[in-house]
C-alpha atoms as one frame of an Amber mdcrd trajectory, in Angstrom:
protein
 -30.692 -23.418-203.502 -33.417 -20.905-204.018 -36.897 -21.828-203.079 -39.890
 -20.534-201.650 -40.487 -20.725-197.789 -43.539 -22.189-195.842 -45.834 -19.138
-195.878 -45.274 -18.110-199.571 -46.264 -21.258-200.042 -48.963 -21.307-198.350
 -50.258 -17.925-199.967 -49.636 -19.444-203.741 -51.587 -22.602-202.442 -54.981
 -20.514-200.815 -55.392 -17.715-204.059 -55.036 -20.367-206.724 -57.838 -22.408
-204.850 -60.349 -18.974-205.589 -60.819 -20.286-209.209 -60.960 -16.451-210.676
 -58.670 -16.128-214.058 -58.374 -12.526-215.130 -55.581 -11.887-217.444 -53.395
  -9.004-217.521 -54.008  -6.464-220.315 -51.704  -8.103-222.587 -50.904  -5.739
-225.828 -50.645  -8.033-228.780 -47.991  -6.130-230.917 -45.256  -8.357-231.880
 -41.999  -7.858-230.037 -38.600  -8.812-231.879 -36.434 -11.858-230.996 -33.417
  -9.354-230.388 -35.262  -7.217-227.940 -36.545 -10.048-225.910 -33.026 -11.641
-225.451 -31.425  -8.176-225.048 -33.930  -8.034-221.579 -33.194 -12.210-221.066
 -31.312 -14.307-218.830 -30.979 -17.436-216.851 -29.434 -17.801-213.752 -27.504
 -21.225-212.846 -27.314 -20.451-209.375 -24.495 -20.485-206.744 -23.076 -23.685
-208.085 -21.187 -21.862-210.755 -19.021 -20.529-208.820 -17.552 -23.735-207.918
 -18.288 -26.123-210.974 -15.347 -27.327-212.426 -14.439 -25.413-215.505 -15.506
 -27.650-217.607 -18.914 -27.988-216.498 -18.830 -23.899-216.389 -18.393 -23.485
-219.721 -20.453 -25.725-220.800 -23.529 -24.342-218.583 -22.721 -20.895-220.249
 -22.629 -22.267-223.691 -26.083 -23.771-223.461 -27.575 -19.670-221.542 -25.402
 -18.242-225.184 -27.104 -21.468-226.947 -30.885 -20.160-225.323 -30.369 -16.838
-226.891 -30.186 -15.191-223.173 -27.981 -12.138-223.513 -27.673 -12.150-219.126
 -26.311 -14.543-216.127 -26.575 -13.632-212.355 -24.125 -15.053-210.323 -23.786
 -14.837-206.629 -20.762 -12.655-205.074 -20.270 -14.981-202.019 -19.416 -12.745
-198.962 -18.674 -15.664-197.049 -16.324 -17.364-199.180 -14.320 -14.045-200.140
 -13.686 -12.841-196.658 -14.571 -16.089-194.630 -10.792 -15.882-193.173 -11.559
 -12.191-191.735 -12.256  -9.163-192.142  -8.888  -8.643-193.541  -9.173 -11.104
-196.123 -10.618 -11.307-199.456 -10.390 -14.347-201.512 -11.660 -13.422-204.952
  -9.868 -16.607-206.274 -12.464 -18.945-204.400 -14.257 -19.270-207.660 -15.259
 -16.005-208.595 -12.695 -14.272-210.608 -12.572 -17.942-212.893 -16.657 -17.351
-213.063 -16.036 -13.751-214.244 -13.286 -14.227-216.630 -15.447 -17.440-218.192
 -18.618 -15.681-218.314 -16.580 -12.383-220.100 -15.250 -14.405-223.048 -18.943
 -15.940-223.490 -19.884 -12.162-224.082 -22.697 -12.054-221.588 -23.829  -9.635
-219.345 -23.512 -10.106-215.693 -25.938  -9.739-212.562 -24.407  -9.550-209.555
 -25.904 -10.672-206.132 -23.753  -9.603-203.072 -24.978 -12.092-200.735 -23.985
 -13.277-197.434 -22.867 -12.837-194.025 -19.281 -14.742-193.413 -19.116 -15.690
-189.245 -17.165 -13.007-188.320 -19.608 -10.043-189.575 -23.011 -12.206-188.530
 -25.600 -10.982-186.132 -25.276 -12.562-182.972 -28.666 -14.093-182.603 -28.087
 -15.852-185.922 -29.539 -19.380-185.499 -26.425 -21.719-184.921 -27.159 -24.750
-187.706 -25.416 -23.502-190.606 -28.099 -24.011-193.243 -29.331 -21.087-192.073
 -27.044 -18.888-190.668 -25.510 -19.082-194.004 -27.894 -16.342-194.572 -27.983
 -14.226-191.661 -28.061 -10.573-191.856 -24.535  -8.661-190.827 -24.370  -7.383
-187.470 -22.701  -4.236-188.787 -24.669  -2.827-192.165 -21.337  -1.067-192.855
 -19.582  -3.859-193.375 -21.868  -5.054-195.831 -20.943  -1.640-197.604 -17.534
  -1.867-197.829 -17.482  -5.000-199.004 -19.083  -4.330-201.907 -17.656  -1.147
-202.702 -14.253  -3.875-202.849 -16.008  -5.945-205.324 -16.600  -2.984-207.382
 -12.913  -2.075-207.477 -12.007  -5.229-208.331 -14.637  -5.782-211.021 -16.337
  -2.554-212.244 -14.637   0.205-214.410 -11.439   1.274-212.666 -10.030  -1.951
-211.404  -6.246  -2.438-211.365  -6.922  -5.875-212.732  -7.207  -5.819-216.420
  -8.698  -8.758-216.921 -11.634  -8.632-214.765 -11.973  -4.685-215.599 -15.176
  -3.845-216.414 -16.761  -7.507-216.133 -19.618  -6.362-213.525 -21.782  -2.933
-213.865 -24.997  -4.382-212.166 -25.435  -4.729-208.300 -27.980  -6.596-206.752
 -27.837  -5.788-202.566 -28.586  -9.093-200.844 -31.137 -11.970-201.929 -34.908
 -11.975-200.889 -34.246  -9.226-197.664 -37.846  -8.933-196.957 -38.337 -13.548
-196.453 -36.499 -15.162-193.285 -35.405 -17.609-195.315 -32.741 -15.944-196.809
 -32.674 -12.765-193.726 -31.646 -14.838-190.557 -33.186 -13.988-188.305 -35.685
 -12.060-189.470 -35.911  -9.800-191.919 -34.703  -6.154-190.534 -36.102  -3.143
-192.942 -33.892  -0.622-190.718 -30.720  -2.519-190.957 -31.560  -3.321-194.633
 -31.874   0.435-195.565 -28.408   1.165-193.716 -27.163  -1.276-196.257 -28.522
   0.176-198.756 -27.265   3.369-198.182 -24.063   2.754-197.526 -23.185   0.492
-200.108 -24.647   3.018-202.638 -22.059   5.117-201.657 -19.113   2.769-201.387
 -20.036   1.072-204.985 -20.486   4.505-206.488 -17.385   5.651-205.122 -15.607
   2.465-206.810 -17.289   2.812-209.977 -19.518   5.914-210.603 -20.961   4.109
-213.457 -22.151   1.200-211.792 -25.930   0.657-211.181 -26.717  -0.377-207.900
 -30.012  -2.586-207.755 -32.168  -3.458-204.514 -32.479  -6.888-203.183 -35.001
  -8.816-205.047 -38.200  -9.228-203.042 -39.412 -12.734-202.568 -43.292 -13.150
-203.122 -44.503 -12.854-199.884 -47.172 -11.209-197.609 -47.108  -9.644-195.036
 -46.583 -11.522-191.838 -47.810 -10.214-188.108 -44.506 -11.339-186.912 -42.500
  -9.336-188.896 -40.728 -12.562-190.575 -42.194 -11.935-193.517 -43.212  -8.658
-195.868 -44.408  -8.038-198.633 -42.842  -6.512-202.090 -44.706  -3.494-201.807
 -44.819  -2.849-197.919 -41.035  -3.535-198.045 -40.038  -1.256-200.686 -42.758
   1.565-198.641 -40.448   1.001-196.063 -37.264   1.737-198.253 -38.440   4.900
-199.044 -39.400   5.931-195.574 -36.160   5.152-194.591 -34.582   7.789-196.730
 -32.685   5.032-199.097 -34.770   6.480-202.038 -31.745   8.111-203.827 -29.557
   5.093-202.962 -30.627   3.064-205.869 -30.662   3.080-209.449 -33.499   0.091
-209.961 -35.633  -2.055-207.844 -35.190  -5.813-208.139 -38.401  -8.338-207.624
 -38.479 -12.184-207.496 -42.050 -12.337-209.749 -42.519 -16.275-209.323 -46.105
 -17.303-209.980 -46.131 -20.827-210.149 -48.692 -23.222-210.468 -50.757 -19.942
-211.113 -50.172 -18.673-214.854 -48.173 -14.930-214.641 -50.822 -13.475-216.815
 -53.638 -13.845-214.495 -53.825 -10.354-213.280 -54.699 -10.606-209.623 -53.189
  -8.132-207.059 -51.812 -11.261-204.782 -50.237 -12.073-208.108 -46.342 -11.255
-207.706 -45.977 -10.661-211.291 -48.528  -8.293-211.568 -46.762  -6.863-208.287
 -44.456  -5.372-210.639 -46.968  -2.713-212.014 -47.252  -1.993-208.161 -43.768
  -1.475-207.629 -43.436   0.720-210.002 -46.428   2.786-209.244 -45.004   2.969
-205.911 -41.524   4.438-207.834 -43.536   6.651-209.782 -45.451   8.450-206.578
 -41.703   9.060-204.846 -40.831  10.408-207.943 -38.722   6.928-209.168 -40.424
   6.722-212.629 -37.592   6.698-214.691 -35.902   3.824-212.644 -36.903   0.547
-213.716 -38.050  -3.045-212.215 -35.809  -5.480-212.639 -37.184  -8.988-212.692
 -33.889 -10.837-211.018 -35.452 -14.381-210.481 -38.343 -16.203-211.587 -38.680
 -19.607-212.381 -41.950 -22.861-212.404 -40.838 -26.411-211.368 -41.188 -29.470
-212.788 -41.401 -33.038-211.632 -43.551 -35.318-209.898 -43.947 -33.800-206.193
 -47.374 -34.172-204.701 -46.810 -31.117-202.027 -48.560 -27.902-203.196 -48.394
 -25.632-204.627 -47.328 -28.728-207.349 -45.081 -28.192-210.040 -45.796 -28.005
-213.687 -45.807 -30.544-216.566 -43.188 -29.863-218.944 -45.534 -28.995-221.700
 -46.820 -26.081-218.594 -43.562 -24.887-217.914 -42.612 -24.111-221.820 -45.844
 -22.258-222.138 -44.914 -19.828-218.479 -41.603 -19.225-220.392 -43.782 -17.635
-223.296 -46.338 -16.071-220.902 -44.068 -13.958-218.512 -41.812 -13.017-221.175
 -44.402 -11.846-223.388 -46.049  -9.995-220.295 -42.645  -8.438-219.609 -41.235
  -7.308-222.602 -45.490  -5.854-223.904 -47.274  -4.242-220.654 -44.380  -3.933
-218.550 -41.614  -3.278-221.241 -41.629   0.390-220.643 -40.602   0.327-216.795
 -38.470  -2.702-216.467 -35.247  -4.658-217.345 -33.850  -7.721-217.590 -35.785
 -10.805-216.717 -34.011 -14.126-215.672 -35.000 -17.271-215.513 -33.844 -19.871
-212.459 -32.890 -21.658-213.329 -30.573 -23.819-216.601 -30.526 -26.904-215.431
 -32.402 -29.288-212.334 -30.195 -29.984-209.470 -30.515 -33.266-209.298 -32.117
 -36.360-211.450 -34.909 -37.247-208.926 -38.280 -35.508-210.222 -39.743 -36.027
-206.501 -38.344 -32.115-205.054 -39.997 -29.704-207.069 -37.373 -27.798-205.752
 -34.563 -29.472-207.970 -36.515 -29.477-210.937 -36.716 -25.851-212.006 -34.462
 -26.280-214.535 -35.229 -25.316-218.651 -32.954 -28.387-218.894 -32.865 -31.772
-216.788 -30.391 -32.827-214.514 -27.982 -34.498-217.259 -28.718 -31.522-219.791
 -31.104 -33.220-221.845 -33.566 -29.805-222.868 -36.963 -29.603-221.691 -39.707
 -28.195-224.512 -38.880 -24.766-222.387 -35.392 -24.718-222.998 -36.839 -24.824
-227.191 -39.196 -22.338-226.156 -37.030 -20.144-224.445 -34.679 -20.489-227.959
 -37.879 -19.890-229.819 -38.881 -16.780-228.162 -35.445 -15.362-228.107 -35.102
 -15.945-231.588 -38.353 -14.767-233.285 -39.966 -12.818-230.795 -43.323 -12.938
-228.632 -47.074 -12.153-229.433
């Protein structure tokens, strides 16, 4: 599951308490249903991957029934080549996920995330929770195995079926929070990746774009376990990965503080400083891809506290009005984590970020997300 770690959390908790509301310069021109949902999509997470295929299909009939014209699914390292290095097992549920998503006619996001044992940093912490998302020893390894995915997937597979199915690579989940970049996060090894994968995806599919990792909201930590969006993508470019990719991926979650409020600890409105950042290494015509974002519902009492339902339909309106007027020109697709809660208990905000509840009953977001998909924003 995808959540926000202990000093994110912390960060959301101590700006919201400052009380100050500025909104972001919000143009009001109308923007069309069909351009919002050409830009839209909802994530279901790594659970689609091994759903049965009934409960796949009907998860991507209700993102096709939402208007969302984009999934992003996970391409599980582990699971493909958990046997060895020798070994890739695109039939643990990922070439079914493909091939399902491909007849709903959607566009797909993929995430190359993580580490299996073999290829795992040696100081990875030993409880698997976590070393489920442990950084590869070897950034090289990393590389090749996504240039393989892109063989198998992007424009000149062998497989006819699944040729074509994925243009869009994401490189890893969240690299600058520990959380998801056991055991820390590592901006030389990251860039290595980077690099190298670049050339190995490219290689397997000229065509392909190749997308950073989506940065998690976070600041910047004395430790080094956490960094920024802005200092970490700084740190890209002064690592020479600059022309190794085609977009820049951010996580903009702003929960329980409203996207629109334009503050600069506001990760949403970090996206005008990503690209600004693009623009003075001379990355302006790349865009900012908003690859997760999400608000909770639910009943938890540990802040930052989730929304009301009623709250979390009118986020759904706010950040994709903000994205598709004062950020339209410099970014692309935004998706929304996720469909559906995890689980029926409202308790864990943390299972409850779903447009839809547990037993697919819609929220009023899920209608709103129809709404704005269907006649526009303003």
């Amino acid at each position: 599951m995808r959540k926000l770690g202990v000093p994110i959390v912390v960060v959301l908790l101590a700006v919201t308490l400052l009380g100050c509301k500025p909104r972001q310069n919000i143009r009001v021109n109308p923007v069309p249903g069909s351009v919002v949902a050409a830009r839209a999509g909802i994530s279901v997470g790594v659970d689609l991957l091994w759903e049965s295929d009934a409960q796949r299909n009907t998860d991507l009939d209700e993102i096709v029934a939402a208007g969302a014209k984009w999934v992003a699914i996970d391409v599980d390292w582990k699971s493909i080549q958990g046997d060895g290095r020798d070994s890739f097992r695109w039939d643990r549920g990922l070439d079914a996920t493909v091939m399902a998503i491909r007849l709903h006619g959607l566009s797909i996001l993929a995430d190359v995330t993580y580490s299996p044992p073999w290829a795992r940093r040696a100081d990875c912490p030993s409880f698997e929770r976590d070393s489920g998302h442990c950084f590869p020893d070897n950034a090289n390894d990393y590389a090749v195995f996504a240039g393989a995915a892109a063989a198998r997937y992007g424009a000149n597979s062998t497989n006819t079926l699944l040729r074509g199915s994925i243009e869009n690579w994401q490189l890893w989940n969240e690299p600058n929070h520990q959380e998801f970049s056991q055991p820390r996060p590592d901006p030389d090894k990251y860039a290595a990746m980077v690099k190298g994968s670049y050339l190995w995806i490219k290689a397997a599919d000229s065509g392909a774009t190749v997308i950073t990792g989506g940065t998690a909201p976070a600041g910047d930590a004395a430790d080094g376990t956490e960094y920024s969006p802005a200092t970490w993508l700084l740190g890209l470019y002064q690592r020479g990965a600059g022309g190794s990719f085609d977009a820049v991926a951010h996580h903009p979650y702003m929960f329980p503080t409203n996207p629109l409020e334009a503050h600069p600890w506001n990760a949403f409105t970090q996206t005008q400083t990503l690209h600004d950042i693009m623009v003075t290494h001379g990355d302006g015509a790349k865009k900012v891809w908003g690859t997760e974002m999400g608000a909770p519902t639910g009943t938890d009492t540990v802040d930052p506290r989730p929304l009301s339902e009623a709250q979390q339909a009118q986020w759904v309106h706010d950040y994709y009005l903000g994205w598709n007027t004062t950020f339209r020109d410099f970014t692309g697709p935004l998706i929304w984590y996720s469909l559906r809660d995890r689980s029926p208990d409202p308790s864990s905000k943390w299972d409850n970020l779903g447009l839809l509840h547990f037993d697919q009953a819609p929220k009023p977001s899920y209608r709103t997300y129809q709404d704005i998909t269907s006649n526009g924003v303003s």
